[in-house]
Each structure stands twice: as C-alpha cells, then as structure tokens.
C-alpha positions as CSV (number, residue, x, y, z in Angstrom):
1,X,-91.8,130.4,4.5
2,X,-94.8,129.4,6.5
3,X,-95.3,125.8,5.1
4,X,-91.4,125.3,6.2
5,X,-92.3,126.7,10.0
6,X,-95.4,124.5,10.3
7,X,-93.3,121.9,8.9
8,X,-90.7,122.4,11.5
9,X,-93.8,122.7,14.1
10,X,-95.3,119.7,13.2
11,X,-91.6,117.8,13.6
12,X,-91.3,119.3,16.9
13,X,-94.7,118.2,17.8
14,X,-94.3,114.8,16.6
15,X,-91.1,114.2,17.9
16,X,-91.9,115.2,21.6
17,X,-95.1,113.4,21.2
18,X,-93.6,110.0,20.8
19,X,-90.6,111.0,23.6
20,X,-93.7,111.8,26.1
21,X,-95.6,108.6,24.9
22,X,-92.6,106.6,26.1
23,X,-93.5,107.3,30.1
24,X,-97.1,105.8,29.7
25,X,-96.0,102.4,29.2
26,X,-94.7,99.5,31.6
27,X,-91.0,98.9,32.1
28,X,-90.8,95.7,29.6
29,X,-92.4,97.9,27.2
30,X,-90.8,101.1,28.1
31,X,-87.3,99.6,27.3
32,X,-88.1,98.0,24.3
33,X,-89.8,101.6,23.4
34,X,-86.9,103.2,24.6
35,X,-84.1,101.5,22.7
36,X,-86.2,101.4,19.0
37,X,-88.6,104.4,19.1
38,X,-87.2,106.9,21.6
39,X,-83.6,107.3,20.3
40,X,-85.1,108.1,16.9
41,X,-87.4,110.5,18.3
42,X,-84.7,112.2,20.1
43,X,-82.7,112.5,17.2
44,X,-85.8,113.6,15.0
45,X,-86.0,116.4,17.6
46,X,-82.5,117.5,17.7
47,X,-82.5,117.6,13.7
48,X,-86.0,119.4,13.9
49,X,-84.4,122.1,16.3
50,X,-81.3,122.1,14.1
51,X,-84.0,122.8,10.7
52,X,-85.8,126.0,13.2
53,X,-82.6,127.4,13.9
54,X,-80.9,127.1,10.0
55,X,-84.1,128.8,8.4
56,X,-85.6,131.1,11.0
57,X,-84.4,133.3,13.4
58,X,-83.5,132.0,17.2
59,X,-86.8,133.6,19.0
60,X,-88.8,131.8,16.2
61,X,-87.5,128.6,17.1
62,X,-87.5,129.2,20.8
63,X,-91.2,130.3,20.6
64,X,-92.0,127.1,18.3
65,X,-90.5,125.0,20.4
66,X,-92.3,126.2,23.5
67,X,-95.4,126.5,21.8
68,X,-94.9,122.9,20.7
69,X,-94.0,121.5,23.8
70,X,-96.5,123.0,25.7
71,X,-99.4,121.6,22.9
72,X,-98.3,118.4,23.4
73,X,-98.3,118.7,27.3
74,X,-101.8,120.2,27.3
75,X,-103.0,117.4,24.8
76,X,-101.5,114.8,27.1
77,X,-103.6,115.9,29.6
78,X,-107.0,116.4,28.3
79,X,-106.3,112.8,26.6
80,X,-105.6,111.3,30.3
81,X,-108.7,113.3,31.5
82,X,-110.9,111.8,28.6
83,X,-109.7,108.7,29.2
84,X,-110.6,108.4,32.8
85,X,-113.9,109.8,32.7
86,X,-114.8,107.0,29.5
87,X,-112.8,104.0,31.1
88,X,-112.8,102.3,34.1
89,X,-109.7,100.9,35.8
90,X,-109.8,97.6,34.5
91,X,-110.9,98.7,31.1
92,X,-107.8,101.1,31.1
93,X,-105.3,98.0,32.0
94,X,-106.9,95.5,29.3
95,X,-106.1,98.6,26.8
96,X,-102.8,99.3,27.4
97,X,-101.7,95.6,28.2
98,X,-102.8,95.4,24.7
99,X,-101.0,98.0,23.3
100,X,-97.7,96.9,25.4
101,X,-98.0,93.4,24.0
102,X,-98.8,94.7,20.5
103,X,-95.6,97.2,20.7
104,X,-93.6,94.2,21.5
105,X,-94.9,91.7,19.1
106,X,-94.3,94.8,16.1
107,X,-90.7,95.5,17.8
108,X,-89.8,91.9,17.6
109,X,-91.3,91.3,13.8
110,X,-89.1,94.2,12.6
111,X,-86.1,93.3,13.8
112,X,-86.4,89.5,13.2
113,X,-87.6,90.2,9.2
C-alpha cells in the first residue's frame, strides 16, 4: 500500500513538475513545449489523480496532491534562488537559450524520425 501511494506521489510530482517547467521558457520554445510535453503531462496528471482516487480514499489523494504540489512549488523556488545567487544575468540567458534550442532541435528530431 505505501509503494502504490509514493508511486502515485511521485506521478503527481512529476507530472506538475514538467506542467510548471513549461512557464520558464520563451514563447518559441514554450509552444513547441506546450503542444509535445505539456499535453502529456496534463494527461499524466489527470490519470495520476484518477490512480489516488481508485486505490485510496479522497482525503489521501487531496492531501497527496497538495503536498505534491506544494513540493514542487517550494523546489521551484529554492532552484530559482540558487540559480541567481550562482549565475549572473548573461550566464543565465546563454543557459537557457541553450536549453530552448536543444528542446527544439530534440522536438524536431522526434517527430521528423
């Protein structure tokens, strides 16, 4: 019983992490991230929600979810803090120009091959 709610934690968790991942990127990358990786995730979470609800009772999953939500929300933040004490400005562009292009190159490679 608990492996199957830390499974269903860690599908919330991942699931809302890649949803909230979606609003650090630019708008070419955000739609591209939006239409391949962000309608998965959504569905990922419904279906995750769906599993909490079908094998535990409706506080657990409420309290899973919130719990989940809010871990990611907390991590998000520390990450950002982190990040801006480590990196300057420019350093921070270079690195996510990087990943934008790199999200976009891997986008275009899947659905091409």
């Amino acid at each position: 019983m608990i492996i199957k709610y830390i499974s269903f934690l860690i599908g919330v968790i991942w699931s809302y992490s890649i949803i909230k991942t979606q609003s650090v990127f630019s708008k070419k990358a955000g739609i591209i991230f939006k239409i391949f990786i962000t309608k998965v995730s959504w569905f990922t979470l419904i279906a995750a929600c769906y599993f909490g609800y079908k094998n535990f009772s409706i506080k657990s999953t409420i309290i899973g979810i919130i719990v989940a939500i809010l871990l990611v929300n907390i991590g998000f933040y520390f990450s950002k803090k982190f990040i801006n004490q480590r990196l300057s400005e420019k350093q921070i562009v270079i690195f996510k120009s990087f990943f934008e292009y790199t999200l976009i190159f891997w986008v275009v490679y899947y659905v091409l091959f």
